[in-house]
PQR file with spaces between the fields and no chain letter, atoms N, CA, C, O and H, PARSE charges and radii, in Angstrom:
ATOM       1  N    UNK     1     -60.702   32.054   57.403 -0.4000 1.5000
ATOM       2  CA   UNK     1     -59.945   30.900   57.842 -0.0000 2.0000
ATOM       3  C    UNK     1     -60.240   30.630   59.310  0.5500 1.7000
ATOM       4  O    UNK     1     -60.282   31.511   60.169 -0.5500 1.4000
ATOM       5  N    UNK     2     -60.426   29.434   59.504 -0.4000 1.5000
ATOM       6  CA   UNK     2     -60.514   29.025   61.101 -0.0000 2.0000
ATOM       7  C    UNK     2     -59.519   28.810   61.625  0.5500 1.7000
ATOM       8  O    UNK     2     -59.075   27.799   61.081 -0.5500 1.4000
ATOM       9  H    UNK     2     -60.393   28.719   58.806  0.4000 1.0000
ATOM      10  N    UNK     3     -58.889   29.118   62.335 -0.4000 1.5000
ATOM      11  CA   UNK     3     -57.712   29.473   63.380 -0.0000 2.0000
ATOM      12  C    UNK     3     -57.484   29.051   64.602  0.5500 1.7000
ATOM      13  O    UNK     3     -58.326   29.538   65.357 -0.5500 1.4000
ATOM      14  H    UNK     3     -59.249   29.940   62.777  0.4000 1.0000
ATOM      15  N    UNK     4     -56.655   28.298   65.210 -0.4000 1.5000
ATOM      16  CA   UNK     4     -57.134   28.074   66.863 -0.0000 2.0000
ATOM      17  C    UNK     4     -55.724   28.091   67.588  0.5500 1.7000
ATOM      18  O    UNK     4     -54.781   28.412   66.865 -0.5500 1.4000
ATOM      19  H    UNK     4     -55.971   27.903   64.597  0.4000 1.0000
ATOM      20  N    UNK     5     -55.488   27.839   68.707 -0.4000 1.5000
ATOM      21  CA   UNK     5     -54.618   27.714   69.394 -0.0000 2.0000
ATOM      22  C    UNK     5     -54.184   26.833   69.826  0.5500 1.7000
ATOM      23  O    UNK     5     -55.261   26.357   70.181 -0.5500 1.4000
ATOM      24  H    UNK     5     -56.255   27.579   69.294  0.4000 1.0000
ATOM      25  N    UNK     6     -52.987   25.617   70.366 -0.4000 1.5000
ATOM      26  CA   UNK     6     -52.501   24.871   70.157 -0.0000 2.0000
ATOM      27  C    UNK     6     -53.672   23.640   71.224  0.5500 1.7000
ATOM      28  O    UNK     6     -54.166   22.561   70.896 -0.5500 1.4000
ATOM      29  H    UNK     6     -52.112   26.004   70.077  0.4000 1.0000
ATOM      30  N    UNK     7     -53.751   24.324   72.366 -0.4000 1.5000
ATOM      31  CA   UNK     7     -55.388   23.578   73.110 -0.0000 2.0000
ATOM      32  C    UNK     7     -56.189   23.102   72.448  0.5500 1.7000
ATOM      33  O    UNK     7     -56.420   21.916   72.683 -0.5500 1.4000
ATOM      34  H    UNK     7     -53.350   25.201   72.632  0.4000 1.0000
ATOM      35  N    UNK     8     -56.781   23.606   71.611 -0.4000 1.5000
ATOM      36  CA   UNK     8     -58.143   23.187   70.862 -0.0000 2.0000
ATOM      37  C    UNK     8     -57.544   22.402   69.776  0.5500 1.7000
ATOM      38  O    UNK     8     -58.205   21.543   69.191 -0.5500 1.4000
ATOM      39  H    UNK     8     -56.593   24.569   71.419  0.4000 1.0000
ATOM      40  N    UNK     9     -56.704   22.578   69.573 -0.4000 1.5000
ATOM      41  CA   UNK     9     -55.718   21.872   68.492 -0.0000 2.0000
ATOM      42  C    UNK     9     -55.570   20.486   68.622  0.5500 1.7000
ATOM      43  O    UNK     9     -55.604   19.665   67.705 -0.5500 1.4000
ATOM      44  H    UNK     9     -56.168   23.276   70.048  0.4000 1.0000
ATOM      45  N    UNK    10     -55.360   20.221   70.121 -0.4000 1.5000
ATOM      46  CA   UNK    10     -54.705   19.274   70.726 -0.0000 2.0000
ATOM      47  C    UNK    10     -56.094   18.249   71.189  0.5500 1.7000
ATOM      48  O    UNK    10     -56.006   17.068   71.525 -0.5500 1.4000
ATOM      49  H    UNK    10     -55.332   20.888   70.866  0.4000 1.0000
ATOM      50  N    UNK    11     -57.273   19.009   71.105 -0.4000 1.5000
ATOM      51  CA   UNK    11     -58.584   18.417   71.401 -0.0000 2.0000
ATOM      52  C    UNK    11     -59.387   18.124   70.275  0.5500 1.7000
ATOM      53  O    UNK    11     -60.336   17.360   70.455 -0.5500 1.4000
ATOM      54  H    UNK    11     -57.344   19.968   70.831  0.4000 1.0000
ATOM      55  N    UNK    12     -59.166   18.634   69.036 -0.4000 1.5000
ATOM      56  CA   UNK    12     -59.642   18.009   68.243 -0.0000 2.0000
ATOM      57  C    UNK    12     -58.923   16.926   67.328  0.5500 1.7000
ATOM      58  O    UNK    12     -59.566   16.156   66.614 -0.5500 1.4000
ATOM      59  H    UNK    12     -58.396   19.254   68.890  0.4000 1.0000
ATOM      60  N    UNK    13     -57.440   16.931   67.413 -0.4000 1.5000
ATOM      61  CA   UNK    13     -56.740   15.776   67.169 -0.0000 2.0000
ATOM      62  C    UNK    13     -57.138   14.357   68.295  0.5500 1.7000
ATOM      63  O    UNK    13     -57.687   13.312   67.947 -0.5500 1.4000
ATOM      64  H    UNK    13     -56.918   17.556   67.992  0.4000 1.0000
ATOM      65  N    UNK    14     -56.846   14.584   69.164 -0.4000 1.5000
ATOM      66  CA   UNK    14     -57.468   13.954   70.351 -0.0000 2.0000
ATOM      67  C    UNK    14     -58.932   13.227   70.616  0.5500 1.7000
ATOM      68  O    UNK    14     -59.294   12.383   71.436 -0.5500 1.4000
ATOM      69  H    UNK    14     -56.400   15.434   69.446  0.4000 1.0000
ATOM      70  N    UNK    15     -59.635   13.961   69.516 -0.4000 1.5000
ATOM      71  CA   UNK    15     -60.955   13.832   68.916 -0.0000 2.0000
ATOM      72  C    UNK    15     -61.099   12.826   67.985  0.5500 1.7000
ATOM      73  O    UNK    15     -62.220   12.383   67.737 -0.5500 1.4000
ATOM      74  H    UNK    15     -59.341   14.647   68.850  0.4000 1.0000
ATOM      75  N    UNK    16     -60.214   12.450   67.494 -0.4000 1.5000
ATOM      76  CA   UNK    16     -60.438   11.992   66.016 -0.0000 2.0000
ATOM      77  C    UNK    16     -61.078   13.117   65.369  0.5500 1.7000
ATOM      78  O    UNK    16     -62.279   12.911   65.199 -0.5500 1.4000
ATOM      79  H    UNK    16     -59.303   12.810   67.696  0.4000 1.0000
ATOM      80  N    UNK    17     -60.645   14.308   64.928 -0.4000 1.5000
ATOM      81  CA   UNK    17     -61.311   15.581   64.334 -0.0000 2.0000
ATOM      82  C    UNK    17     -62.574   16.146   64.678  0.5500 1.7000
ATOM      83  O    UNK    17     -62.959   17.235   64.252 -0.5500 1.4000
ATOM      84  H    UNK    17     -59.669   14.475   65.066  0.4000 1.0000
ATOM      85  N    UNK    18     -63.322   15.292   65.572 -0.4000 1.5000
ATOM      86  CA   UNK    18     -64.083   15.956   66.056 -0.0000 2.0000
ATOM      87  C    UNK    18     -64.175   16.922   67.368  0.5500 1.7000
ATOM      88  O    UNK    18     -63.357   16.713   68.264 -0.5500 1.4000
ATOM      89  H    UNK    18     -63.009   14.407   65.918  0.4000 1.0000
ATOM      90  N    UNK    19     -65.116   17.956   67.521 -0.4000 1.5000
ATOM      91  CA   UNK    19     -64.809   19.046   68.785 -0.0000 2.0000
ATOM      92  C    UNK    19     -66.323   19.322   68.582  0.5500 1.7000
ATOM      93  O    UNK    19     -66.857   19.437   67.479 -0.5500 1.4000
ATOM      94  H    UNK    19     -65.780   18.127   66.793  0.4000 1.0000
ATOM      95  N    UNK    20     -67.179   19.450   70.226 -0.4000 1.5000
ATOM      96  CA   UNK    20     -67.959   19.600   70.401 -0.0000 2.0000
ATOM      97  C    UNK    20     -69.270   18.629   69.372  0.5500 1.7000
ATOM      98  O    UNK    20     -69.552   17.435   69.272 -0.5500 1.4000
ATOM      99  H    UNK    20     -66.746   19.357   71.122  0.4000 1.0000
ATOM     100  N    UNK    21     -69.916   20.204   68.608 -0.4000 1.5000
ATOM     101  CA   UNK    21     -70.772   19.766   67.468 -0.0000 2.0000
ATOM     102  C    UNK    21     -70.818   20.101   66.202  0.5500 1.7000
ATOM     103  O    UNK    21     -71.811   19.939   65.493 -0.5500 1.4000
ATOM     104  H    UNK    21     -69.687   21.174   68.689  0.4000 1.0000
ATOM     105  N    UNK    22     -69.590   20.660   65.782 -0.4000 1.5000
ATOM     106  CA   UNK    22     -69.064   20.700   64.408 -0.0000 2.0000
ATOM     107  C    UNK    22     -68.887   19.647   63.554  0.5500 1.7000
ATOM     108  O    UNK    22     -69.045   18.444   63.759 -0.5500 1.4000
ATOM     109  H    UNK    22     -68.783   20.791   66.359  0.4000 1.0000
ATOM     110  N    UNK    23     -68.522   20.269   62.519 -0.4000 1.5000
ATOM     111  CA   UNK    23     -68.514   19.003   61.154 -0.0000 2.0000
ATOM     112  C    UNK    23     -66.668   18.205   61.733  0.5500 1.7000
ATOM     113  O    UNK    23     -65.863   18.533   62.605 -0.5500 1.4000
ATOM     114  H    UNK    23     -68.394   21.247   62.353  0.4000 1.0000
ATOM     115  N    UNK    24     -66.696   17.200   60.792 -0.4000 1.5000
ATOM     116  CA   UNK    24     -65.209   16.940   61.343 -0.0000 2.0000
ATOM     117  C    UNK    24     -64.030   17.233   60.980  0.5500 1.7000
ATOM     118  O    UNK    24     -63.682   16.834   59.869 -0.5500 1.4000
ATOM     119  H    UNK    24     -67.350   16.934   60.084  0.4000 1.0000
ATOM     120  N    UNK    25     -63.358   17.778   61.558 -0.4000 1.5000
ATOM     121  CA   UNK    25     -61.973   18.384   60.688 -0.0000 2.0000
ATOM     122  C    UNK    25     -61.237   16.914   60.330  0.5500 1.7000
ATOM     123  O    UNK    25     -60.884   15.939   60.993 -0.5500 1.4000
ATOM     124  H    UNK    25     -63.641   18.102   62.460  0.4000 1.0000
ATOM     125  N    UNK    26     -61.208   17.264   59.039 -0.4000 1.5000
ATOM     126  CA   UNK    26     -59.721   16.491   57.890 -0.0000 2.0000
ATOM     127  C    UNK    26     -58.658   16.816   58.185  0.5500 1.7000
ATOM     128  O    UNK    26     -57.839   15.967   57.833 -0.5500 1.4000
ATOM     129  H    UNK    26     -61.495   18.056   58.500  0.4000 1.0000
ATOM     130  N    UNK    27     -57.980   18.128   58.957 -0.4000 1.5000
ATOM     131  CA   UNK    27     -56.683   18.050   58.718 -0.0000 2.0000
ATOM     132  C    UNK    27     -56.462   19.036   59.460  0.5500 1.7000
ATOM     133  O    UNK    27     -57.407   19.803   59.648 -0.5500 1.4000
ATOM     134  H    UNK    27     -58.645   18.818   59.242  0.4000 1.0000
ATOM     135  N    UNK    28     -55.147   19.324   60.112 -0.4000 1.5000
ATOM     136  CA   UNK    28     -54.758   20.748   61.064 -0.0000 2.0000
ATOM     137  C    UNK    28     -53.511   20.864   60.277  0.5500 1.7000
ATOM     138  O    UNK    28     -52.935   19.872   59.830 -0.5500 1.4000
ATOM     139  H    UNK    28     -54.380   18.701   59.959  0.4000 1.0000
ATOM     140  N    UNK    29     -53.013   22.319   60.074 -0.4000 1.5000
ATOM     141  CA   UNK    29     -52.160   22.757   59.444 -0.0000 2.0000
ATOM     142  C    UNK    29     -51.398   23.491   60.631  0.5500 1.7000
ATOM     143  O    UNK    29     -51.977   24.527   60.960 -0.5500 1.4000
ATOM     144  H    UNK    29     -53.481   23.125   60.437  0.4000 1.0000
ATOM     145  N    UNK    30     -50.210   23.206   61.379 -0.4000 1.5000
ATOM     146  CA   UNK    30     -49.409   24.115   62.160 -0.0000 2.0000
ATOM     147  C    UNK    30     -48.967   25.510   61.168  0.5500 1.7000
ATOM     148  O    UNK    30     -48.788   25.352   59.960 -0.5500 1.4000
ATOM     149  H    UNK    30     -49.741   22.365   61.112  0.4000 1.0000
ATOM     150  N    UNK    31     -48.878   26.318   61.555 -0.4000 1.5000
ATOM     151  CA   UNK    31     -47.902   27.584   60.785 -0.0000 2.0000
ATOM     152  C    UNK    31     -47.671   28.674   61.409  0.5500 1.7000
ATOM     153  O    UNK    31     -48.544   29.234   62.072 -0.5500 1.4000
ATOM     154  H    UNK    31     -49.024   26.446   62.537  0.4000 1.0000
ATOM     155  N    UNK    32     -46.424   29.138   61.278 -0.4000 1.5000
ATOM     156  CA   UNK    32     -46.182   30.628   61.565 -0.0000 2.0000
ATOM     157  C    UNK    32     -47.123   31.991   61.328  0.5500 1.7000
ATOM     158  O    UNK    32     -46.880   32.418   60.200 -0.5500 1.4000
ATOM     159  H    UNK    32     -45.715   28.683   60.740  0.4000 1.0000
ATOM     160  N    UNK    33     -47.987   32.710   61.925 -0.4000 1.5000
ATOM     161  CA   UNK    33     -49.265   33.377   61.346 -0.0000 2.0000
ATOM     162  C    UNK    33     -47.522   35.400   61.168  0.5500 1.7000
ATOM     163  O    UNK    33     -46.304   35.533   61.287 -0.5500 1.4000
ATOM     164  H    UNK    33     -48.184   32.363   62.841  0.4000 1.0000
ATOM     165  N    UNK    34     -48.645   36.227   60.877 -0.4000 1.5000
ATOM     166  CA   UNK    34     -47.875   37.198   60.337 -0.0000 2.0000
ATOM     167  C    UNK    34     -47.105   37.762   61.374  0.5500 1.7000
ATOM     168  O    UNK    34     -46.015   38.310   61.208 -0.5500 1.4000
ATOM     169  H    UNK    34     -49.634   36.118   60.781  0.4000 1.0000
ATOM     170  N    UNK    35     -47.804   37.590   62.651 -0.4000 1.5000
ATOM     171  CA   UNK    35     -47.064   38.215   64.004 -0.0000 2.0000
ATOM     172  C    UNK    35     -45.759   37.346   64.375  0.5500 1.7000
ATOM     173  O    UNK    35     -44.953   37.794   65.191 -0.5500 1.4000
ATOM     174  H    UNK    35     -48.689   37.144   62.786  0.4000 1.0000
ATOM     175  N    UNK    36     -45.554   36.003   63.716 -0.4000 1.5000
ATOM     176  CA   UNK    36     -44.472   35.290   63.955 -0.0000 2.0000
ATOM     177  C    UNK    36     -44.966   34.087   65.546  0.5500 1.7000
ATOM     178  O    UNK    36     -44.265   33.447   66.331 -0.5500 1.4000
ATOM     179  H    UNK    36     -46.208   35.639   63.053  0.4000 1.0000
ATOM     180  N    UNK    37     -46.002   34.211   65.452 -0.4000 1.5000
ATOM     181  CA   UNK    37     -46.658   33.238   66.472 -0.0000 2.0000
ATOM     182  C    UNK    37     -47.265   31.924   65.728  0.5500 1.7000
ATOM     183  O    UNK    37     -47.543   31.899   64.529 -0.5500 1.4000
ATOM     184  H    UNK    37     -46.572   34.730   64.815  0.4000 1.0000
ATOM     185  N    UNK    38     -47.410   30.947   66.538 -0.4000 1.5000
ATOM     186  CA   UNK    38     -47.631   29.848   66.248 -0.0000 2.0000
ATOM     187  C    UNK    38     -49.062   29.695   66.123  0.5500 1.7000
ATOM     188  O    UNK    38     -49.734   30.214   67.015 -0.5500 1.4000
ATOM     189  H    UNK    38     -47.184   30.967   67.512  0.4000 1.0000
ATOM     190  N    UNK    39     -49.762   28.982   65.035 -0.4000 1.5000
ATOM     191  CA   UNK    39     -51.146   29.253   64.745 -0.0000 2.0000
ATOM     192  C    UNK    39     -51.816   27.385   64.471  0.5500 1.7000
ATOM     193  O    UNK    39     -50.918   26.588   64.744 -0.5500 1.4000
ATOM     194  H    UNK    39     -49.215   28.561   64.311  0.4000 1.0000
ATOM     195  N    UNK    40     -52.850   26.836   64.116 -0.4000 1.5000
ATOM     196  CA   UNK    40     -53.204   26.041   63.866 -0.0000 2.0000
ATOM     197  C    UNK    40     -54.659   25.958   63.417  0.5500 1.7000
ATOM     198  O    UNK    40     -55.725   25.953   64.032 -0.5500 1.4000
ATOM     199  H    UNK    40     -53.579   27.484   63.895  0.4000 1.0000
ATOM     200  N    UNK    41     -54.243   25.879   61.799 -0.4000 1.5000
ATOM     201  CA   UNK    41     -55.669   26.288   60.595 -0.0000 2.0000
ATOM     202  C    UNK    41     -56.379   24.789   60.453  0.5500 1.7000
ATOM     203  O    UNK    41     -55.856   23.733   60.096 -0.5500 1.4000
ATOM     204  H    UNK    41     -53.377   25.883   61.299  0.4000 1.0000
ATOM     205  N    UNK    42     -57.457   25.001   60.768 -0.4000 1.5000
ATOM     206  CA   UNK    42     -58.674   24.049   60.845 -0.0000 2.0000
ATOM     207  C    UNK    42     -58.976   23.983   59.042  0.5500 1.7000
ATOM     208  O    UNK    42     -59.294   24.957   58.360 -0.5500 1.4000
ATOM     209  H    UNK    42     -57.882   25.859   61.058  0.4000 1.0000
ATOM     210  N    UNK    43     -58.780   22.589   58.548 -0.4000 1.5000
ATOM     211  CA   UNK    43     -59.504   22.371   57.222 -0.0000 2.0000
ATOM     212  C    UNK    43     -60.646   20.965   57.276  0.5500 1.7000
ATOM     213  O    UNK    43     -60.487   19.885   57.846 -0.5500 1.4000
ATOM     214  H    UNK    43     -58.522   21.797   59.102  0.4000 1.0000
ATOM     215  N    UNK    44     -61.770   21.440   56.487 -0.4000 1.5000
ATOM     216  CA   UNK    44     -62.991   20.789   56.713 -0.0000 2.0000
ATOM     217  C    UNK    44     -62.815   19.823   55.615  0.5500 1.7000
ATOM     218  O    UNK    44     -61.719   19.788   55.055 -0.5500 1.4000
ATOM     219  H    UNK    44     -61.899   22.317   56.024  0.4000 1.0000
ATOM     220  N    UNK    45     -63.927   18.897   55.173 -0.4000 1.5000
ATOM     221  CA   UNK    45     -63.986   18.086   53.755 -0.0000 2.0000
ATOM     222  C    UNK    45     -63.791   19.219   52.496  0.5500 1.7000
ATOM     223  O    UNK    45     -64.097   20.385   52.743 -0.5500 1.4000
ATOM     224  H    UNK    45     -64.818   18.925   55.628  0.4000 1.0000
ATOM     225  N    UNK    46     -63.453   18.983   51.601 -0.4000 1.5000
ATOM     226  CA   UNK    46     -63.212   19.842   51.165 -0.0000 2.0000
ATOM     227  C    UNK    46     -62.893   21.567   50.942  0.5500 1.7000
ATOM     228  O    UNK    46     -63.326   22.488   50.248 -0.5500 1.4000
ATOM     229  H    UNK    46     -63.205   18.035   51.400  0.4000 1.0000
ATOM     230  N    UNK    47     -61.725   21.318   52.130 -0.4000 1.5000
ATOM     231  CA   UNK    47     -61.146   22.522   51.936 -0.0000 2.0000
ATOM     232  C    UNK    47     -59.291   22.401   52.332  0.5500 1.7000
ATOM     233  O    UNK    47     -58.559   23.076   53.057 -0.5500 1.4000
ATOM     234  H    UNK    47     -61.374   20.571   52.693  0.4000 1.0000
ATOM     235  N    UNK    48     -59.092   21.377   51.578 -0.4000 1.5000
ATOM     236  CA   UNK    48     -58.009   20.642   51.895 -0.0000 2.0000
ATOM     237  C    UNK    48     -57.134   21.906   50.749  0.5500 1.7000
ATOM     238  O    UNK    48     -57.552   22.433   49.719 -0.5500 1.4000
ATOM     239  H    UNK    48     -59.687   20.829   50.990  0.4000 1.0000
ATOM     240  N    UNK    49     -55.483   22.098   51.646 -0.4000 1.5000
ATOM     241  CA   UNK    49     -54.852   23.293   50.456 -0.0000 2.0000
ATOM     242  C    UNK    49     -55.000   24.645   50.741  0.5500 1.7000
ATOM     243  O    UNK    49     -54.290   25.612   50.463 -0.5500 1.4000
ATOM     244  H    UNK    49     -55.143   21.670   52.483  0.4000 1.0000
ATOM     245  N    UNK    50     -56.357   24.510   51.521 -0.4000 1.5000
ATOM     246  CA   UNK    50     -56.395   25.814   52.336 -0.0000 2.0000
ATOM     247  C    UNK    50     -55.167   26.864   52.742  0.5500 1.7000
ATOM     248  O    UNK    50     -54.845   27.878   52.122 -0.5500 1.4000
ATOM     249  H    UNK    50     -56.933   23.725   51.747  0.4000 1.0000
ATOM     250  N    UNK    51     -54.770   26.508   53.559 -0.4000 1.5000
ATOM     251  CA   UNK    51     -53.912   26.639   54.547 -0.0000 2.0000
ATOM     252  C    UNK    51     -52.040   26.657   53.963  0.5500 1.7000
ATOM     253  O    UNK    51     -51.115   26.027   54.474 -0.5500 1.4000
ATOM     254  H    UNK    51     -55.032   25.685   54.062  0.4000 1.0000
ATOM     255  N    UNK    52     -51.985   27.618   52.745 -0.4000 1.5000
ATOM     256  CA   UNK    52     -50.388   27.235   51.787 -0.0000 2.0000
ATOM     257  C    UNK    52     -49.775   28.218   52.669  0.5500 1.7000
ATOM     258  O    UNK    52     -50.063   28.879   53.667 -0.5500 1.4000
ATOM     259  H    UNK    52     -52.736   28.130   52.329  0.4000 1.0000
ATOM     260  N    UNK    53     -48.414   27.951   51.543 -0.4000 1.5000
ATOM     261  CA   UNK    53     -47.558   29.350   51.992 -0.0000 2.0000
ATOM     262  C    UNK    53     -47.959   30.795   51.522  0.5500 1.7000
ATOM     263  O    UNK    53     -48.036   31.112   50.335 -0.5500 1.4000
ATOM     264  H    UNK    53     -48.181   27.414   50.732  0.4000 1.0000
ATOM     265  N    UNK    54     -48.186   31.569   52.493 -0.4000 1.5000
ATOM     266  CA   UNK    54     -48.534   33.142   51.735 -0.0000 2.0000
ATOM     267  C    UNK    54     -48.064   34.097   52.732  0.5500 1.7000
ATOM     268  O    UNK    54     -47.465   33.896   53.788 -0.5500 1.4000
ATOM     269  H    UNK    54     -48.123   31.311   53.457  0.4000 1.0000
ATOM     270  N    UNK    55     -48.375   34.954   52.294 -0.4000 1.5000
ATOM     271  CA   UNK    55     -47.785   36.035   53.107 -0.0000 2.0000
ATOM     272  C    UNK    55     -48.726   35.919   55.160  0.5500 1.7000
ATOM     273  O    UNK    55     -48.262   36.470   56.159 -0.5500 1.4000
ATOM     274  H    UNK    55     -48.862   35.116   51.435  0.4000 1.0000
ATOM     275  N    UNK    56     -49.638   35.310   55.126 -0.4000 1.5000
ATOM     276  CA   UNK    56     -49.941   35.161   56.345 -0.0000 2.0000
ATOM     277  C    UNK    56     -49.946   33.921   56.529  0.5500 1.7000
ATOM     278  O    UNK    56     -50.660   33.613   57.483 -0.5500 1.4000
ATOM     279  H    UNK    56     -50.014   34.863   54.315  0.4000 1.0000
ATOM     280  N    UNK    57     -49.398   32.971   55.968 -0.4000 1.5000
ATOM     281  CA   UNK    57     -49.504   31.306   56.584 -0.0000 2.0000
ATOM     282  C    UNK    57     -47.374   30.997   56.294  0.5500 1.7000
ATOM     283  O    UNK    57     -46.900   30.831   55.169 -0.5500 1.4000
ATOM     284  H    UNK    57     -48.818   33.221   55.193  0.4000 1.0000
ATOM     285  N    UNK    58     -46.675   31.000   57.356 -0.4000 1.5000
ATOM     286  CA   UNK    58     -45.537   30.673   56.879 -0.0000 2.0000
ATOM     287  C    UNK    58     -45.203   29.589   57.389  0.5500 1.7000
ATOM     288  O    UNK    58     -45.483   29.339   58.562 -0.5500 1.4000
ATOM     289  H    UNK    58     -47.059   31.135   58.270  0.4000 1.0000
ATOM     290  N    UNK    59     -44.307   28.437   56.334 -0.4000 1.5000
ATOM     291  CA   UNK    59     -43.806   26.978   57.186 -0.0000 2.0000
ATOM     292  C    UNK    59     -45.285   25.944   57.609  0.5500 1.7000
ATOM     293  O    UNK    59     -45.538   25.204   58.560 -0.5500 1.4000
ATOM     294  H    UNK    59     -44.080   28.640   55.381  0.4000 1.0000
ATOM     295  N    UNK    60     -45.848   26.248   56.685 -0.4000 1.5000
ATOM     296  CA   UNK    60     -46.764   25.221   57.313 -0.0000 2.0000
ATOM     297  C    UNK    60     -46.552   23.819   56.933  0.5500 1.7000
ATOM     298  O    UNK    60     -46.058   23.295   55.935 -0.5500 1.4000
ATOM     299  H    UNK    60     -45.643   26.849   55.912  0.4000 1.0000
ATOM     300  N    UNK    61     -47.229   23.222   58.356 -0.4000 1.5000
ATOM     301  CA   UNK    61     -47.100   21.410   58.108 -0.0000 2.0000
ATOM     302  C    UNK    61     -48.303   20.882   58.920  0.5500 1.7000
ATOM     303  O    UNK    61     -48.978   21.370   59.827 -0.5500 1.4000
ATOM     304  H    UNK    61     -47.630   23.648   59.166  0.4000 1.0000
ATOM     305  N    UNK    62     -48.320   19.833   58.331 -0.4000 1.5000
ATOM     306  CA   UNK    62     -49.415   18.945   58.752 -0.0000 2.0000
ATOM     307  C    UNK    62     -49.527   18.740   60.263  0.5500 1.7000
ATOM     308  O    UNK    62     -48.509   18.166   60.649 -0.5500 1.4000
ATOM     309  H    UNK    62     -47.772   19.436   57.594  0.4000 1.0000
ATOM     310  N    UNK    63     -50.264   18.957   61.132 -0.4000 1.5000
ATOM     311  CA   UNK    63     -50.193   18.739   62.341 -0.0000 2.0000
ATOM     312  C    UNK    63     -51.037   17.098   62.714  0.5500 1.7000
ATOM     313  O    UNK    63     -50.704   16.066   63.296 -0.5500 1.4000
ATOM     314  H    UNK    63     -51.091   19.424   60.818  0.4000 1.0000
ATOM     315  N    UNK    64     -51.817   17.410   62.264 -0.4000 1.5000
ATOM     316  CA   UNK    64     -52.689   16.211   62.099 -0.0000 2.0000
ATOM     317  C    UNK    64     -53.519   16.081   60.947  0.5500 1.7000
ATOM     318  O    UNK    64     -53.899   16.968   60.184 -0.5500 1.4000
ATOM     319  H    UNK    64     -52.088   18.248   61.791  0.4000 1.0000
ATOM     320  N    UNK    65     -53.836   14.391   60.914 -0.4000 1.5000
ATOM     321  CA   UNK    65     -54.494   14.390   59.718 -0.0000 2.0000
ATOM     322  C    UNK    65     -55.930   13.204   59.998  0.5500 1.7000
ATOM     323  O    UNK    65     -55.985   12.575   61.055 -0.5500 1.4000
ATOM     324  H    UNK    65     -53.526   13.670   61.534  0.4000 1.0000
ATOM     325  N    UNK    66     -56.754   13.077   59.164 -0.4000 1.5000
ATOM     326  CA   UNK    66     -57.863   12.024   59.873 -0.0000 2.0000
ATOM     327  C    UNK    66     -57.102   10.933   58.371  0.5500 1.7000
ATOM     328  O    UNK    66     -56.390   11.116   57.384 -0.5500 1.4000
ATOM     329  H    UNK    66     -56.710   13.588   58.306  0.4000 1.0000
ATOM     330  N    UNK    67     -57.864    9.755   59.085 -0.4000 1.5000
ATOM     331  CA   UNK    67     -57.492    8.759   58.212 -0.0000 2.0000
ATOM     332  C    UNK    67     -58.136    8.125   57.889  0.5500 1.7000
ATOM     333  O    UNK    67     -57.791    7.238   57.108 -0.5500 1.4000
ATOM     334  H    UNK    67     -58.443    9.606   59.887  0.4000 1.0000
């Protein structure tokens, strides 16, 4: 899973999903990770769903989305 911190988070929303020279992210998932810290899961074209409830993704929500 790709993982980032709320910075890069905030730069590839800011992006229109794009960052640097990567493909473009579809979607950021905010969530609680297992340490109880705040996390933000990168999903690509098809890998939308990624990012559910499980024992290491808790409360997740859409942070951003492309449109």
């Amino acid at each position: 899973m790709a993982t980032v911190g709320k910075d890069i988070a905030d730069k590839i929303a800011n992006g229109d999903g794009y960052y640097a020279d990567d493909p473009r992210v579809v979607r950021i998932v905010e969530y609680t990770d297992m340490g109880g810290k705040q996390a933000y899961g990168i999903e690509y074209e098809g890998q939308l769903g990624k990012y559910h409830e499980s024992p290491y993704v808790g409360k997740p929500m859409v942070y951003w989305q492309a449109e």
